[in-house]
N, C-alpha and C positions, 0 to 999 in steps of 0.2 A: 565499459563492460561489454564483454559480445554476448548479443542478442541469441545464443546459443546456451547460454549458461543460466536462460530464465527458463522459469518450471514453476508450478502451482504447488512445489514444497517448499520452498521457500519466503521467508519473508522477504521486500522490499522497501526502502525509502525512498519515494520520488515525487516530484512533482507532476498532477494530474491534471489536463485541461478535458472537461466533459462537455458534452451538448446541452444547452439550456435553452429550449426556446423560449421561458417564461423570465430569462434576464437579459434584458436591453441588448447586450453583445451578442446574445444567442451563445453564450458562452460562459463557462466559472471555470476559474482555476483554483484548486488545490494544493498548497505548497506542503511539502514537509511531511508527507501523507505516508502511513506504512501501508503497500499494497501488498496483495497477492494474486497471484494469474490463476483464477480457475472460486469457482465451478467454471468447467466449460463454459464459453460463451458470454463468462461474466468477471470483472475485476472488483474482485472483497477490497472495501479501501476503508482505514480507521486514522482517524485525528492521533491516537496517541495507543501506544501497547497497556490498557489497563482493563482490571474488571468490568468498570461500569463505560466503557469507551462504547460509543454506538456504529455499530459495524453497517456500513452502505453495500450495494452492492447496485454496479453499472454494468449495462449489456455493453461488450465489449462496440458495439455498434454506437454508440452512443460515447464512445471515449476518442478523442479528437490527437490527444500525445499524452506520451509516456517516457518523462527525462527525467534529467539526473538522478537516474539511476543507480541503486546501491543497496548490496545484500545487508541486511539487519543482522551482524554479527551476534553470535549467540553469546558472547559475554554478558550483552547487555539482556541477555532473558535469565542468564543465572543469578541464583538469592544463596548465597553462601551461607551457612548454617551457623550455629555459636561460635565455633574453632575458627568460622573464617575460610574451612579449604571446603565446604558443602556436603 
């Protein structure tokens, strides 16, 4: 994906490595993680798309890489209605 077509509307799946100096590596990774770029200065990251999901949020200073990369298609945010077409 090029690095032109991220934006803070968007959702993301990717893998996050952050700064931890309180874990042995000085380092956690993140797999499978939906992000999103923004607030300014910060990457909102969630274990999984639900209500009760706990939303983090890391100063981009603090975030080490940002791959495999992948926009979170919006099929999977739609709930189609009884009929099925929403």
């Amino acid at each position: 994906m090029d690095i032109t077509t991220v934006n803070d509307r968007h959702l993301y799946q990717a893998r996050v490595v952050v700064e931890d100096p309180a874990h042995p590596s000085g380092q956690i990774e993140l797999l499978g993680r939906v992000v999103r770029f923004g607030p300014a200065g910060w990457l909102t990251v969630v274990a999984e798309l639900a209500e009760d999901a706990e939303i983090e949020l890391y100063p981009t200073g603090r975030i080490l890489a940002v791959t495999d990369l992948r926009e979170v298609g919006t099929a999977a945010h739609h709930h189609p209605g009884p009929g099925g077409t929403g």
